[in-house]
C-alpha positions in Angstrom: 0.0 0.0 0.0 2.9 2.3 0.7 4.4 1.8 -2.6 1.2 2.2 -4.8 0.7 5.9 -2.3 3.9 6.6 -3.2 3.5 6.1 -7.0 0.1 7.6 -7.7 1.8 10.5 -5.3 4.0 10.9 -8.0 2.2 10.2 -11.0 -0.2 13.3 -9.6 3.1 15.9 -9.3 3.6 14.8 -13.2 0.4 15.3 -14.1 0.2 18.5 -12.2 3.7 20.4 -13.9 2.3 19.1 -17.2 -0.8 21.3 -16.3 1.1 24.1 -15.4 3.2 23.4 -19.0 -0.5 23.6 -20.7 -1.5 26.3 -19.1 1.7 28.6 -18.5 0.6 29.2 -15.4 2.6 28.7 -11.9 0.8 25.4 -10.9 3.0 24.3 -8.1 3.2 28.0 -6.0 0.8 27.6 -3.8 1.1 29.1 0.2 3.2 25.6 0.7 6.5 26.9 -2.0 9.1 26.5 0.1 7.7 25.7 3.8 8.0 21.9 2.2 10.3 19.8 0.0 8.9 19.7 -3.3 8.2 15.9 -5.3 11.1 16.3 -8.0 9.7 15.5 -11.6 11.6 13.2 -12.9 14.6 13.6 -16.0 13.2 11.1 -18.0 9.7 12.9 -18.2 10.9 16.0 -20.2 12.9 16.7 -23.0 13.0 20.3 -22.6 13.5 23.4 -19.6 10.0 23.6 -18.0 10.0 27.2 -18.1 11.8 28.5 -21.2 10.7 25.2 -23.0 14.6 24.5 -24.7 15.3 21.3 -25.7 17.7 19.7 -23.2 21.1 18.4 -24.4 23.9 16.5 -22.9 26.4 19.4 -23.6 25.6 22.5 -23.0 21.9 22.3 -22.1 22.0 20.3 -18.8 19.1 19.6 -16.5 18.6 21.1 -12.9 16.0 20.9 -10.9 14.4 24.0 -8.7 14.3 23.3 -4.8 11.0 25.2 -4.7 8.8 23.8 -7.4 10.3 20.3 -8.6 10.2 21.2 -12.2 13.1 20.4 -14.3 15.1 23.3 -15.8 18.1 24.4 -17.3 20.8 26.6 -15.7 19.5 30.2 -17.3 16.1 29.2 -16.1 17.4 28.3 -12.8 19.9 30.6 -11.9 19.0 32.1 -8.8 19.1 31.8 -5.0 16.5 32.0 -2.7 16.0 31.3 1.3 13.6 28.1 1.7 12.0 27.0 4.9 11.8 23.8 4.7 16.0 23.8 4.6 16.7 25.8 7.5 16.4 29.2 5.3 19.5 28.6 3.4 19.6 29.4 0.1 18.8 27.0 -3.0 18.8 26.8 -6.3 15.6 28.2 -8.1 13.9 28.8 -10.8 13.1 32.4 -11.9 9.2 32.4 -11.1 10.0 30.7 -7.6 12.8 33.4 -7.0 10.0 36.3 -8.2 7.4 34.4 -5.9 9.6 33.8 -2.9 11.3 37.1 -2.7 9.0 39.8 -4.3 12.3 41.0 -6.3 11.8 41.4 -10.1 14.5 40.2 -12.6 15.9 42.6 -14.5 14.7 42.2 -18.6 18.6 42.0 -19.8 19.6 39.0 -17.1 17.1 36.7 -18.9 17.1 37.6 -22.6 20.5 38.7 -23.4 21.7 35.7 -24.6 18.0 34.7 -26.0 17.9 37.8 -28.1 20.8 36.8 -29.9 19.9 33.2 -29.9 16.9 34.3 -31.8 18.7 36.2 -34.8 19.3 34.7 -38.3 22.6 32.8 -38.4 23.0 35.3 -41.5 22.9 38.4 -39.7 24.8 37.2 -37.0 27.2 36.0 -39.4 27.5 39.4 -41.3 28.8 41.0 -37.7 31.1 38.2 -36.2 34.3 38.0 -35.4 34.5 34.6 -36.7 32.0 32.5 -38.4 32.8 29.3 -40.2 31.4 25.6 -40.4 33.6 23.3 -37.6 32.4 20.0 -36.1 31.6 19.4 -32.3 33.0 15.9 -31.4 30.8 13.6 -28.5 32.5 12.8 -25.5 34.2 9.0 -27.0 35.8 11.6 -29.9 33.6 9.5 -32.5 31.1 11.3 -33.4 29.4 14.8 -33.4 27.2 17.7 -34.2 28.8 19.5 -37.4 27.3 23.0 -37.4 27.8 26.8 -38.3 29.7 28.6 -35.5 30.1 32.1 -35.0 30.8 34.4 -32.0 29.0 37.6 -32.9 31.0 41.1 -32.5 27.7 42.2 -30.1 28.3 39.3 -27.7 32.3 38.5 -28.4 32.3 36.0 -25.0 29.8 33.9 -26.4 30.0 31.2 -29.3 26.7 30.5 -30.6 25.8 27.1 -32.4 23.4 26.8 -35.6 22.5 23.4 -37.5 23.1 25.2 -40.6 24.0 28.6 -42.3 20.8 30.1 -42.8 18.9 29.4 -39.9 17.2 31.9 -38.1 17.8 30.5 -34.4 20.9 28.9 -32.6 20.4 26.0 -30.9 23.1 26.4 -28.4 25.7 28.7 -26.7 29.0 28.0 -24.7 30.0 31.1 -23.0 33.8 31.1 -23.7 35.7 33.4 -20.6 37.9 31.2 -18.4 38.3 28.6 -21.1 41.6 27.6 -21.9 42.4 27.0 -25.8 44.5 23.8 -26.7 45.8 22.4 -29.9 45.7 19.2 -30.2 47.3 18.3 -33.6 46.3 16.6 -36.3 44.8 13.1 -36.0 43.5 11.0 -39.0 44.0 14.2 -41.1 41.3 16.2 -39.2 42.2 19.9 -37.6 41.7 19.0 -33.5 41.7 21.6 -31.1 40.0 21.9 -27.6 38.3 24.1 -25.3 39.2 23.0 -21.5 37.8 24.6 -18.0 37.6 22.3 -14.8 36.6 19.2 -16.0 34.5 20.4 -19.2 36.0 20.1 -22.6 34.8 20.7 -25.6 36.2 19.5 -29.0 36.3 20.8 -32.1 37.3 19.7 -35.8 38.3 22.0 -38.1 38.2 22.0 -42.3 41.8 23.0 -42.8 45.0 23.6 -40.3 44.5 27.8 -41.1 40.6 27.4 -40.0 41.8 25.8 -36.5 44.3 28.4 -35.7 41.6 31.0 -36.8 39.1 29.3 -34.4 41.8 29.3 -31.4 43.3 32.9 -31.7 39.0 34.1 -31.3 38.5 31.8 -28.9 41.4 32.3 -26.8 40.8 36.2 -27.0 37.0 35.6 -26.3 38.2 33.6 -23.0 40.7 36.0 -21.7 37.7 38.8 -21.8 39.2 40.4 -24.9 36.0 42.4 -26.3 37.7 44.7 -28.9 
């Protein structure tokens, strides 16, 4: 009996963030947000941010959950800090609507859509005001595969690479923000261009068309990572 409580417990949590998804409206703040632990929805029931709706990725998209609400998020949608109850008042990661509800501050229009705003332009007109823009290919974690793409970092965000499937789309589908990376060559293997992007224990690796491309690609990117905006 305790196990089937606990499972239609959670089947109802499920049923009630897809609810909220439906209706776009805050269906887990109720007087209870953050006087008690939240049910967590589970990764495997989304595919993308509960919020902002992005597909999730296993790169540069990750999932997070908020401490408030449950719901599963990514880290622009949940990057905030607010006091809960139920943990002693210290603070926890949140989503933006839980932050707004919890602490009556309002988030300021540029924090959130900076990076969306640019996400949301044409890979063409980005393109025609980059400092770099060329087509390079985004090796998987084994090194075997990967995402081959059009990548540009844009002369109105230098910090930031942005990601498109192809030339002429008119949204990215990802960003890496590039300050503190470190920029490392790493030869030629198999006759491809190799170089990487390293920070902590995130790398990211990169294929180049020819040996001039990759040297292109690291000059920008180191620049980009050392704050260089000019």
């Amino acid at each position: 009996q305790d196990a089937i409580d606990r499972k239609e417990k959670r089947s109802e949590t499920f049923k009630t963030a897809v609810r909220g998804l439906e209706t776009d409206s805050p269906a887990l703040k109720t007087e209870e947000l953050g006087r008690r632990a939240p049910q967590w929805v589970r990764d495997n029931l989304v595919t993308m941010c509960m919020r902002c709706r992005e597909p999730f990725n296993a790169i540069t998209r990750r999932r997070h959950h908020c401490r408030a609400c449950g719901y599963v998020v990514c880290a622009r949608c949940s990057d905030y800090k607010a006091e809960l109850q139920y943990d002693g008042n210290r603070p926890n990661r949140v989503c933006q609507e839980c932050f707004i509800f919890l602490t009556g501050h309002t988030v300021l229009e540029d924090r959130e859509g900076k990076h969306k705003g640019i996400l949301e332009k044409g890979a063409a007109e980005v393109s025609s005001r980059s400092l770099l823009c060329s087509s390079l290919q985004l090796l998987d974690k084994n090194g075997k595969g990967g995402t081959r793409g059009w990548f540009v970092i844009p002369q109105d965000d230098p910090l930031v690479l942005y990601i498109y499937a192809a030339p002429q789309d008119v949204r990215a589908h990802t960003s890496i923000p590039l300050l503190g990376y470190q920029v490392r060559d790493m030869g030629q293997s198999e006759s491809r261009h190799l170089f990487q992007l390293v920070q902590s224990r995130q790398v990211f690796t990169f294929v180049a068309d020819t040996e001039e491309m990759k040297w292109s690609w690291m000059k920008a990117m180191a620049r980009s990572a050392a704050g260089i905006t000019h």
